[in-house]
C-alpha positions, -999 to +999 in steps of 0.1 A: +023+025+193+034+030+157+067+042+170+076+016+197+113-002+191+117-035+180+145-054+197+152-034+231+141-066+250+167-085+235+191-063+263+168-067+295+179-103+309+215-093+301+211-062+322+193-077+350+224-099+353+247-077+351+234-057+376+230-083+401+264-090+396+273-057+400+256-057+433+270-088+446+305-077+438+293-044+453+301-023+423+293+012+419+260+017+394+271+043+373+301+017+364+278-008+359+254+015+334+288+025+319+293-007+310+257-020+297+262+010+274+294+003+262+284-032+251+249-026+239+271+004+216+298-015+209+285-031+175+272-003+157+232-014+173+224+011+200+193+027+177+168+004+189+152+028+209+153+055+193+121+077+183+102+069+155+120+031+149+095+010+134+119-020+129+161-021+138+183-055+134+217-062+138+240-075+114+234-119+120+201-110+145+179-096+117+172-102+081+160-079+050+146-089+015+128-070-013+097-087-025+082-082-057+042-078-068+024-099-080+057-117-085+058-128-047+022-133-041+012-156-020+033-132+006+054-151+031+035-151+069+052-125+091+069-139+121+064-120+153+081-080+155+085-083+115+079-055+094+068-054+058+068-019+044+067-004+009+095-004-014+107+023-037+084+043-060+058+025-087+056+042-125+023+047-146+039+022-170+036-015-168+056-043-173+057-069-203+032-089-186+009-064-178+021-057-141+030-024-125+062-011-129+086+003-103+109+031-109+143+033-112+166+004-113+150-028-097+169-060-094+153-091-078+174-117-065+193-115-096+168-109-119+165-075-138+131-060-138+140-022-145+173-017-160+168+023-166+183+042-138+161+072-125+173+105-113+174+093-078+210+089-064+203+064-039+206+025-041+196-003-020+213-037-022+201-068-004+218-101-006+231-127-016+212-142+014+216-126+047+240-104+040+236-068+057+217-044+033+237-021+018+231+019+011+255+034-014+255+062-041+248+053-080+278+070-088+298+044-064+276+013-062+301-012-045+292-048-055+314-079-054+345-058-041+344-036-072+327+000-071+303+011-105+292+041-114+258+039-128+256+069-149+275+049-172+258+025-194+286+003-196+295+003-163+254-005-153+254-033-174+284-051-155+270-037-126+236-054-130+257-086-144+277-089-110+239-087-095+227-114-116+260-134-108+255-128-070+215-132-069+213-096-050+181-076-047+185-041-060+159-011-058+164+033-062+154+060-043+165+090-031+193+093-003+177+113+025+217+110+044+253+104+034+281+095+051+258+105+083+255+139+067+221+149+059+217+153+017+184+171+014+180+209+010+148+231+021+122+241-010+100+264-008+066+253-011+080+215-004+049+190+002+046+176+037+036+139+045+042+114+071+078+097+056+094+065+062+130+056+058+151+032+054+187+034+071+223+017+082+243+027+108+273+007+117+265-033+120+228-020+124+198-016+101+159-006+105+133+012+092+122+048+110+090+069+106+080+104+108+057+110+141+037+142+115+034+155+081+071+165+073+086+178+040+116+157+031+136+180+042+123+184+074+124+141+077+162+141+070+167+161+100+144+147+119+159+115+112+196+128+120+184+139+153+169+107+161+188+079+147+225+097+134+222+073+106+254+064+082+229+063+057+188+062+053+170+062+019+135+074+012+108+046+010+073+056-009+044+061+012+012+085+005-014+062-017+011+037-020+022+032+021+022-007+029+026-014+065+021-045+084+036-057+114+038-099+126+022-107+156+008-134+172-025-131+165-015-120+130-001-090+111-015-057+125-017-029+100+011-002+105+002+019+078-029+031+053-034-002+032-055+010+007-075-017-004-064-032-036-025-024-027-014-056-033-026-052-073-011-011-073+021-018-053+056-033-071+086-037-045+079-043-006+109-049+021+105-076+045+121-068+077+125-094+102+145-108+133+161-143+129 
């Protein structure tokens, strides 16, 4: 299934053991589910069975990057329960070199590729390295231990300097939640699609999908119910929805895939466990 958690396996054998601990000792169960709760919860990572989770890591146990197209062509092989999904929006206009262009600001591992900042208050940082991914607001991007607001032209500039200093991976979107308050408003007349998201929640991070159709609106609440996310930022789907998952046989296809996406599409996210 589409919607079947990644990483809820990882808790089994620890379970078992505790359990036949518990029944050695002659415990009582509901102490013993108690406690499996408590330390499955107690690092921020309890969403990995929620509905709709397409991918969910923990801070150290799971990795994100931002790849760029045709930049990061050939793509790297997927490892087994990795999920590659499509980035942030792609414009009509095209790069210097004749290559798509996304939207919004778009840093790759240091690198600017757009430096004008959309109307979309929502920005995802990646990096350096493994570091968790990080969800913040353009008017308070945090980076390097200082915060920016990216309204400003000055303060975008040293913003996307301190990116360039740290090698960080930036792209924009909009913020579906903030602050684990949802930040979208019904529209009358909204358009419905199937939605995907990517969120943080404590040491935890993943990727969620909408089981129908929703307008964004709708998604954001959908989300909340499911996931209670600290923060989740739309990802683009309709012509442009990339999904593929690792397996051992080789990726399957979570998604459309129109054919030709890898010549349309600009920024993907590669989710995987380490």
């Amino acid at each position: 299934m589409r919607s079947r958690a990644i990483g809820a396996a990882a808790l089994q054998a620890p379970a078992r053991l505790v359990r036949a601990i518990a029944a050695a000792a002659g415990l009582v169960p509901a102490l013993v589910a108690l406690s499996l709760a408590q330390g499955a919860s107690a690092d921020g990572c309890e969403t990995a069975d929620a509905t709709g989770v397409l991918f969910h890591g923990c801070r150290g146990t799971a990795t994100a990057r931002m790849l760029l197209l045709p930049d990061s062509l050939p793509l790297p092989p997927l490892a087994p329960r990795a999920v590659l999904v499509s980035g942030g929006y792609t414009g009509t206009d095209t790069r210097d070199d004749g290559a798509p262009a996304p939207v919004g600001l778009t840093v790759l591992d240091g690198t600017a590729v757009g430096q004008t900042l959309a109307r979309m208050d929502g920005i995802l940082i990646l990096g350096p390295g493994d570091a968790a991914p990080r969800l913040v607001h353009r008017a308070r991007a945090a980076l390097d231990g200082r915060r920016y607001d990216l309204r400003d032209v000055d303060e975008r500039r040293a913003f996307l300097a301190a990116a360039r200093a740290g090698g960080v991976s930036v792209l924009q979107s909009h913020l579906l939640v903030v602050d684990g308050r949802v930040d979208t408003r019904p529209v009358d007349g909204a358009p419905v699609a199937t939605r995907r998201v990517f969120f943080t929640k404590g040491a935890g991070f993943g990727v969620w999908e909408s089981a129908r159709p929703l307008t964004l609106d709708a998604a954001a609440r959908a989300l909340a119910r499911d996931v209670a996310p600290d923060m989740a930022l739309n990802l683009d789907m309709g012509s442009y929805d990339v999904c593929l998952r690792g397996a051992a046989a080789g990726p399957e296809p979570c998604g459309f895939n129109q054919a030709g996406w890898q010549q349309r599409q600009t920024t993907l996210l590669l989710l995987q466990p380490r």
